[in-house]
C-alpha positions in Angstrom: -24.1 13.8 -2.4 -21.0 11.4 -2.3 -20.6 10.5 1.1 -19.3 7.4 0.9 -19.2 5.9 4.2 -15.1 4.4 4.1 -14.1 7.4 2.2 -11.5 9.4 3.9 -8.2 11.4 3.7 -7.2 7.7 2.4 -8.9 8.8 -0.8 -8.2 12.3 -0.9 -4.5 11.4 -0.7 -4.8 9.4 -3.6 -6.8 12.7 -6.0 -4.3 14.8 -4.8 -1.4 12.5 -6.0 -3.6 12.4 -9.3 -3.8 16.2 -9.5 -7.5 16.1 -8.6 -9.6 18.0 -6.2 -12.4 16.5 -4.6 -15.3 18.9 -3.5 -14.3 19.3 0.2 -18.6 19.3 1.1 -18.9 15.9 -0.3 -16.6 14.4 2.1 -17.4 12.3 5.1 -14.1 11.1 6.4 -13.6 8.5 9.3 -11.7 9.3 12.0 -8.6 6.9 12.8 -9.1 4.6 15.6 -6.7 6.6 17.7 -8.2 9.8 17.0 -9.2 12.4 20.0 -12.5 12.6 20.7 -12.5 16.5 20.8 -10.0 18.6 18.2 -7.6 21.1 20.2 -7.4 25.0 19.9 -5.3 25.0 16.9 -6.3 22.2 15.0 -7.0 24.6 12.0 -3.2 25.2 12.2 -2.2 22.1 12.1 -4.3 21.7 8.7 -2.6 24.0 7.5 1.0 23.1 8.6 0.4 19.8 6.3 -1.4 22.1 3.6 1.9 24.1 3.8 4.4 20.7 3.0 1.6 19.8 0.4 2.0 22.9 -1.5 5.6 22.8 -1.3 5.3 19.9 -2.8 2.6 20.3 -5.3 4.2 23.3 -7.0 7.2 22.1 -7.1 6.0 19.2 -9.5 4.1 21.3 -11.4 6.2 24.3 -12.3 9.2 21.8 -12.9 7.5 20.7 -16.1 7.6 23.6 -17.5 11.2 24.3 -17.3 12.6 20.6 -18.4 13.5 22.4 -21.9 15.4 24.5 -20.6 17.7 22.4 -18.2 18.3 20.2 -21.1 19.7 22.9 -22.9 22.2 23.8 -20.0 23.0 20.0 -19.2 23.9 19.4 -22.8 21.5 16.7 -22.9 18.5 15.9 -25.8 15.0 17.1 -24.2 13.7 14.0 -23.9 16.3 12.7 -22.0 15.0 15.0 -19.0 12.0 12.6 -18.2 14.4 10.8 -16.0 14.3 13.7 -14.0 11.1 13.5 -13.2 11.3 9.2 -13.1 13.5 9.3 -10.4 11.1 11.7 -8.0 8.0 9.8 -8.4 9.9 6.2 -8.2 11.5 7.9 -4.9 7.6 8.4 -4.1 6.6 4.7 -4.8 9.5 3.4 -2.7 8.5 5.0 0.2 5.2 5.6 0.7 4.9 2.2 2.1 7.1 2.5 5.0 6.3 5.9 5.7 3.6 5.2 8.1 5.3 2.3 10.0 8.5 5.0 10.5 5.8 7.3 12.0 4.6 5.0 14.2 7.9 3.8 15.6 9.7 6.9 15.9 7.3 9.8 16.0 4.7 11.8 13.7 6.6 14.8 14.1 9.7 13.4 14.2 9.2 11.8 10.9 7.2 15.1 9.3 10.5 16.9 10.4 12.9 14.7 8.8 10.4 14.6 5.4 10.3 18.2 5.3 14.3 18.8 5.9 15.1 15.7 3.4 13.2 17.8 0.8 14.9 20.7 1.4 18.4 19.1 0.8 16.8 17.1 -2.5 15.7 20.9 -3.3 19.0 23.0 -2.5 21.0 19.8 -4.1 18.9 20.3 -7.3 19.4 23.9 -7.3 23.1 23.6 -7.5 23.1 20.2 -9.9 25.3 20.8 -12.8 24.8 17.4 -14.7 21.9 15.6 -15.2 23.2 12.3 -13.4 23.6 14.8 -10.1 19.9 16.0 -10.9 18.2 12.7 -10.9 19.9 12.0 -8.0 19.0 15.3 -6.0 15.1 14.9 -7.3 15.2 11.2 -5.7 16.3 12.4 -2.3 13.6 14.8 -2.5 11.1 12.0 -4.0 12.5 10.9 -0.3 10.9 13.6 1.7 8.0 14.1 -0.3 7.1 10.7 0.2 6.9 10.6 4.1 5.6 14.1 3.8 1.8 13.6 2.8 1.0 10.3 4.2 2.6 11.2 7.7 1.0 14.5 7.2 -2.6 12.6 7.0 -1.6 10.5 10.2 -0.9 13.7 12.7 -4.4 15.1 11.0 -6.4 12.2 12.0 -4.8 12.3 14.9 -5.3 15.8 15.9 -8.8 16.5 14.9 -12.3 15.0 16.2 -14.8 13.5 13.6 -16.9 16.4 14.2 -13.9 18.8 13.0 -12.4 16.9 9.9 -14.4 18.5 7.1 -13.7 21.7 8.3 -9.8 21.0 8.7 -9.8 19.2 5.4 -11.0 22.6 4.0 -7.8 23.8 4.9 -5.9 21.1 3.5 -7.1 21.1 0.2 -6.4 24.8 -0.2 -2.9 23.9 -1.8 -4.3 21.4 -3.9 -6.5 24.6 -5.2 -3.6 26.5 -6.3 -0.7 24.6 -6.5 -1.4 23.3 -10.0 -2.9 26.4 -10.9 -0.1 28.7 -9.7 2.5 25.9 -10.9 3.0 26.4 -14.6 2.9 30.0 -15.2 5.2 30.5 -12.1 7.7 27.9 -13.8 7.4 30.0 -16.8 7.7 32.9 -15.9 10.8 31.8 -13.5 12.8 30.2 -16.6 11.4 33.3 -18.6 13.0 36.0 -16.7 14.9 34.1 -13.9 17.1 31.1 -13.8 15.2 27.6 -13.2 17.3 27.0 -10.4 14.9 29.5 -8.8 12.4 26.6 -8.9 13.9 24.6 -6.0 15.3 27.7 -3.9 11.6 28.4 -3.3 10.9 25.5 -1.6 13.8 26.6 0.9 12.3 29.5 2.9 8.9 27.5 3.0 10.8 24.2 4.1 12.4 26.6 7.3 9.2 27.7 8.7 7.4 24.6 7.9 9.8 22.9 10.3 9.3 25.5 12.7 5.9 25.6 12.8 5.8 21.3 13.5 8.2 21.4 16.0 6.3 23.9 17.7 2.5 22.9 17.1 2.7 19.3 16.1 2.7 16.2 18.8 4.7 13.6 18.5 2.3 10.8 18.5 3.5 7.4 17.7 2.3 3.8 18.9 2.9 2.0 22.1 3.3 -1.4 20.3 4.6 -0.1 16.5 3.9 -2.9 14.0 7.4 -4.7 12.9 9.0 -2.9 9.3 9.2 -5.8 6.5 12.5 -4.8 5.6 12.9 -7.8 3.6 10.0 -7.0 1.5 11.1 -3.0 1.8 14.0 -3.8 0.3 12.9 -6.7 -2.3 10.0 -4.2 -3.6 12.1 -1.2 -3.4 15.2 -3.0 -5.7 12.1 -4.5 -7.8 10.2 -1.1 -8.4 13.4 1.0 -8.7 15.4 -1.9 -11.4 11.8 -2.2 -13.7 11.5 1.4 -14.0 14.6 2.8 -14.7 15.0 -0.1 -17.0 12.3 1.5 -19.1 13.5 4.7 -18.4 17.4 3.7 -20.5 15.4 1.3 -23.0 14.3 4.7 -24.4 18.2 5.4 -24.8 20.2 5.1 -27.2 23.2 2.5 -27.1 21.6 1.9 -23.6 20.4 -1.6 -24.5 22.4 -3.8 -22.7 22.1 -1.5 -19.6 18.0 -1.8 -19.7 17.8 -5.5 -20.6 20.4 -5.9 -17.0 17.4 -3.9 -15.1 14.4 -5.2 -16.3 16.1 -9.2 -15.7 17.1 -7.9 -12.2 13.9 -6.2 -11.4 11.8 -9.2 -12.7 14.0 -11.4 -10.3 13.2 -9.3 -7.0 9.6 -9.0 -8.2 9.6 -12.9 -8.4 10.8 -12.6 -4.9 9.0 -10.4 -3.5 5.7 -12.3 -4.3 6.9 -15.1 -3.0 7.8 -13.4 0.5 4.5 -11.4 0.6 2.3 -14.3 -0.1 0.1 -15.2 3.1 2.8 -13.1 5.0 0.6 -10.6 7.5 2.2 -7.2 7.5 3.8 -7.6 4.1 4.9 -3.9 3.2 2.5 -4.4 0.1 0.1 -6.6 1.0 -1.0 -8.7 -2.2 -4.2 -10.5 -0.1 -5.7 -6.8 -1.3 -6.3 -7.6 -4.9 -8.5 -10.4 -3.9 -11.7 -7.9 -3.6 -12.6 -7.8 -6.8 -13.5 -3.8 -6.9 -10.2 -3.1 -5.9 -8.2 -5.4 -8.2 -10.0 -3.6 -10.8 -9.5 -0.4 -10.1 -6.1 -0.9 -9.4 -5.7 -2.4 -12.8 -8.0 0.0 -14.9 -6.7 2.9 -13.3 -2.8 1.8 -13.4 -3.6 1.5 -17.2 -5.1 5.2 -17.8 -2.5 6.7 -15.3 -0.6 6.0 -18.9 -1.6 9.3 -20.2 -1.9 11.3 -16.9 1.7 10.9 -16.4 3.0 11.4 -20.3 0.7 14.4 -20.6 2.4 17.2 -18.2 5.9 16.0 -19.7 5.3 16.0 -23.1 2.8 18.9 -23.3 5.4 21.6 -22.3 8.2 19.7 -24.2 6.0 20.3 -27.5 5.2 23.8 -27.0 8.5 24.7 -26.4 10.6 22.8 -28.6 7.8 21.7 -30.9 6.0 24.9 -31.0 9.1 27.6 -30.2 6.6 29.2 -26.9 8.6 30.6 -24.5 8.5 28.9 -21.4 6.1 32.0 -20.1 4.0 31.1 -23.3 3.8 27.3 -22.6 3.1 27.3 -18.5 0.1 29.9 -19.4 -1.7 27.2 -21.8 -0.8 24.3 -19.7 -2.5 25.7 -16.7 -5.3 24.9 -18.6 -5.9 21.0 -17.4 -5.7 22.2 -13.5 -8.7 24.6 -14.2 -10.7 21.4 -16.1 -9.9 19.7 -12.6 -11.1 22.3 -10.4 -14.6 22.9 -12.6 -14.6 19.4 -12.6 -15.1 19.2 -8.1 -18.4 19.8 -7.7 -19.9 17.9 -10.4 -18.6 14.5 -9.7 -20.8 13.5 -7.0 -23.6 14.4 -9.5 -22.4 12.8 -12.4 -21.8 9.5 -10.1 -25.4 9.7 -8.3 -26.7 9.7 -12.0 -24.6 7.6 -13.9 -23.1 5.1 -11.6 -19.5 4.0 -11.6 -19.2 1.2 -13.8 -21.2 3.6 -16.9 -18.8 6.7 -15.7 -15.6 4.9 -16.0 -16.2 3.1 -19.2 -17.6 6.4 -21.0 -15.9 9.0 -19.3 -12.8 7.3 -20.0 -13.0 6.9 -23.7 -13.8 10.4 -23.6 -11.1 11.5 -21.3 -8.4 9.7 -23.2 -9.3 11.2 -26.8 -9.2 14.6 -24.6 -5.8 13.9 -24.6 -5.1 12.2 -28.2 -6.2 15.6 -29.4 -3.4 17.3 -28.0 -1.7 15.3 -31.1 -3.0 17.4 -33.6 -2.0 20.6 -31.7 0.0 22.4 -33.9 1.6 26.3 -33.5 -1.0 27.7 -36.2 -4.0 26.5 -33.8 -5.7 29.6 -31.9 -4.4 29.4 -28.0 -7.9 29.3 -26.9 -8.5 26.0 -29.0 -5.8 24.8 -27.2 -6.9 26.2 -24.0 -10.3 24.6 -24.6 -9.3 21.3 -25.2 -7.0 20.8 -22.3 -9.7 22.2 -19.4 -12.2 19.4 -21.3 -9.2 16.5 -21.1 -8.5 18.0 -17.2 -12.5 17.8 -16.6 -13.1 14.3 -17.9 -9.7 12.7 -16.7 -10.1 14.4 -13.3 -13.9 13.0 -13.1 -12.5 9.3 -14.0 -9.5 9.6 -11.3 -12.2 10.7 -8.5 -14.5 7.7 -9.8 -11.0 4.8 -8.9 -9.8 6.7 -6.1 -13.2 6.8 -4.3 -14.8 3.2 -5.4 -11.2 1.2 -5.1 -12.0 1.6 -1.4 -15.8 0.3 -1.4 -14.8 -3.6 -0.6 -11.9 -3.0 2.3 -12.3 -3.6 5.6 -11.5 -0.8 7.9 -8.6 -2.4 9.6 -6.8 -2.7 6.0 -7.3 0.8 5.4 -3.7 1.5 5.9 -2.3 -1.1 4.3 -4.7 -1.0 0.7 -3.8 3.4 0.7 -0.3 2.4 0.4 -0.9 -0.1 -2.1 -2.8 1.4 -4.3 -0.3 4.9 -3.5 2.7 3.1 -5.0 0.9 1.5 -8.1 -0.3 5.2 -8.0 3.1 6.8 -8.6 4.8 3.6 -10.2 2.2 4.3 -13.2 2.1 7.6 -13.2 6.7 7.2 -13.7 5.5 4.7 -16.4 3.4 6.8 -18.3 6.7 9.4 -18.3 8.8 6.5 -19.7 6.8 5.2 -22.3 6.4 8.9 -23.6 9.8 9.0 -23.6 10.3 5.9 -25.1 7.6 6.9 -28.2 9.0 9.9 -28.4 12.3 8.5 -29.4 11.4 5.7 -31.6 9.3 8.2 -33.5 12.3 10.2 -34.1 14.4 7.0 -35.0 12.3 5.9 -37.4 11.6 9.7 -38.9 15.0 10.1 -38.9 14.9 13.3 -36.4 17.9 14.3 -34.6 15.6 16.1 -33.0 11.7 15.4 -31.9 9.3 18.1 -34.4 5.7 18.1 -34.4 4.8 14.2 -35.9 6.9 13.0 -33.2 5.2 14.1 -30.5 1.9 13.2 -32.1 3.3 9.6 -32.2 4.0 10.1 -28.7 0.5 11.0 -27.3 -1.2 8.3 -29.8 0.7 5.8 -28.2 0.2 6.7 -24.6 -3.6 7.4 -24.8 -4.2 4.2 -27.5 -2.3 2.4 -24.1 -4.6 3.7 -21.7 -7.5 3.5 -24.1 -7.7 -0.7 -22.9 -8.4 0.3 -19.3 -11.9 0.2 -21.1 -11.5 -3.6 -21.1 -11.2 -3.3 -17.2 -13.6 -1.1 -16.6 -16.8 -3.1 -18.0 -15.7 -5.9 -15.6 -17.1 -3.3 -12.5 -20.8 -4.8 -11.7 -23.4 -2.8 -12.9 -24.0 -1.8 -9.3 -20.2 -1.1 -7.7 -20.3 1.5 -5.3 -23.8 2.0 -5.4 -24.1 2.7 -1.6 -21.0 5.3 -2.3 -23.0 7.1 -5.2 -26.2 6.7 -4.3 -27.2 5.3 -7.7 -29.9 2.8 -8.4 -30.5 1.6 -12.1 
């Protein structure tokens, strides 16, 4: 069984920001330091208030997806162009995640879960009522906001709340939305832009935002620390600037006549990177702390798993954008077949901690990526004259295998820390996490352009978006370079695995 013994909602965050879903039985999780030593009468509830933001969240990502085809059409803007709309969310994710903890312990848990929830509610409404893209991108960001303080917070009030003893049974109730959100999320989108309007997509979130705050302010504590630890604002600000310049500077390098613009981003972000490093080195409380990557399993998987999130991040953009535009689905059509990787996730749950015990980690993530990654390169070939259930077929064995290697980084990344760094390697790894993940969406983009450029497109058909998803996967195809640097026995305490 894996039942590693650092393994806790640390690592779970981390598959659910993947789109993964653990097998709730295999968990052992530690309870934080300031934990109670027995759960109260409604700690179920609570569970399930933080289930409830994570849902909200969850489907919103997922069902947006499915409708970028169509908001390009009413902003007047090329497909493609629409990635940026989902860039600006996840690099609102990576900003944030860092701090979100500190803010929770200086002003509040449920202060801060409040002010997450109602911060995604305005992104949410703000989106809704967007009429350029510029104005969207800047909506999904201020939800990116909330939606950053929302999960990590949310794991803080759990651990908080709820005795050892109890924290299976309420982490049952949390990962119910991670069951169904990505399952629920693409026919819902498509059957929203189908027969609705897509600003139905972020109106949703609105009723569930209103009792979610409710329900904190009345069943939530407000725990925070006597003696909070001081905020590197410096190095908030340095990373933030960093992150934020680098990525939307790949974002307009896949723009046309945006050359000029990109190379400005990329030399400013590259500058406050150069700074940052120099403020976090030896600095103790260092909003990223860079002393992490000198364990040598998490360095690695950090690395290796940055590299693959390549593909996971492309993939849910640029499937639906070739069904749809590619293809000519309807949007109903497209979120129906797409569904299709959540399903190889969930079948995938219960037999990771199998496949681990037997295989190891270091033989699992060098073979189960390679596999994993052609899952995906297939999806080049697709083509509107193969049978849906091919289709269907191949994307539950590419969400099976990719799923399996994102549970294998998220569980062994965490075999080498020390307890007390817990916090600070979760938010490390959780922006590298989402930074990738934006990556992978901007280097789709970026393919998918150059591919047109060079096919002379005006706008992307079928051999374009094959160019796309070979480049992507080839990409994340070298993580395999990484991954044979893991020692034969890495995590063999986690696994239970002896050669």
């Amino acid at each position: 069984m894996l039942a590693p013994r650092r393994r806790g909602i640390a690592t779970v965050n981390a598959e659910i920001r993947d789109g993964i879903v653990p097998a709730a039985h295999a968990l052992t999780p530690a309870r934080d330091p300031g934990g109670p030593e027995a759960s109260g009468a409604n700690y179920r509830l609570v569970a399930l208030i933080v289930a409830s933001a994570l849902f909200m969240e969850f489907v919103d990502a997922t069902v947006l997806a499915t409708a970028l085809p169509t908001m390009a059409r009413d902003f007047g803007v090329r497909p493609a162009e629409m990635s940026i709309a989902l860039t600006s969310y996840l690099l609102a994710l990576a900003v944030f995640i860092p701090a979100s903890g500190l803010l929770a312990d200086r002003f509040g848990s449920r202060t801060v879960f409040r002010a997450a929830i109602a911060l995604f509610m305005a992104g949410s409404f703000a989106c809704g009522q967007a009429p350029s893209l510029s104005l969207m991108v800047a909506a999904r960001f201020l939800q990116g906001m909330g939606g950053a303080m929302m999960i990590p917070v949310g794991r803080l009030v759990l651990l908080r709340s709820v005795a050892k003893q109890d924290m299976v049974n309420a982490m049952s109730w949390l990962l119910v939305p991670a069951l169904i959100g990505p399952v629920i999320g693409p026919p819902l989108g498509g059957f929203i832009v189908t027969y609705l309007d897509w600003r139905w997509i972020f109106y949703l979130n609105l009723p569930v935002g209103v009792l979610g705050l409710w329900l904190v302010s009345r069943y939530i504590a407000n725990f925070r620390e006597d003696v909070p630890a001081t905020i590197d604002w410096a190095g908030f600000v340095l990373s933030g600037v960093s992150l934020g310049c680098l990525l939307f500077g790949f974002e307009m390098a896949s723009r046309a006549g945006q050359g000029t613009l990109a190379g400005s981003l990329l030399a400013v972000g590259a500058v406050a990177g150069v700074f940052y490093v120099r403020h976090a080195r030896g600095r103790e409380g260092a909003i990223l702390n860079l002393a992490l990557l000198q364990d040598r399993t998490f360095r690695l998987s950090v690395i290796a798993g940055s590299v693959t999130r390549i593909t996971q991040g492309a993939q849910p953009f640029l499937l639906p954008l070739m069904m749809q535009v590619g293809f000519g689905f309807s949007a109903a059509r497209s979120g129906m077949i797409t569904v299709a990787t959540a399903i190889g996730s969930l079948a995938m749950k219960a037999a990771a901690p199998r496949v681990l015990r037997a295989l190891g980690f270091r033989r699992t993530l060098v073979w189960n990526g390679v596999i994993g990654t052609a899952g995906y390169a297939i999806c080049g070939l697709f083509g509107p004259g193969w049978p849906v259930w091919a289709m269907f077929g191949v994307l539950v064995l590419s969400g099976f295998f990719m799923s399996l290697q994102f549970t294998a980084y998220n569980t062994i990344a965490y075999d080498g820390i020390a307890p007390q760094q817990m916090s600070s390697a979760t938010a490390f790894y959780a922006t590298f996490q989402q930074l990738m993940l934006s990556l992978g969406i901007c280097l789709a983009a970026a393919a998918l352009h150059v591919a047109m450029l060079l096919h002379g497109h005006a706008r992307p058909l079928l051999d374009d978006f094959a160019a796309a998803f070979w480049t992507v996967t080839a990409i994340s195809l070298c993580a395999t370079i990484w991954n044979r640097r893991f020692a034969p026995d890495a995590g063999a305490e986690i696994s239970g695995h002896s050669e």
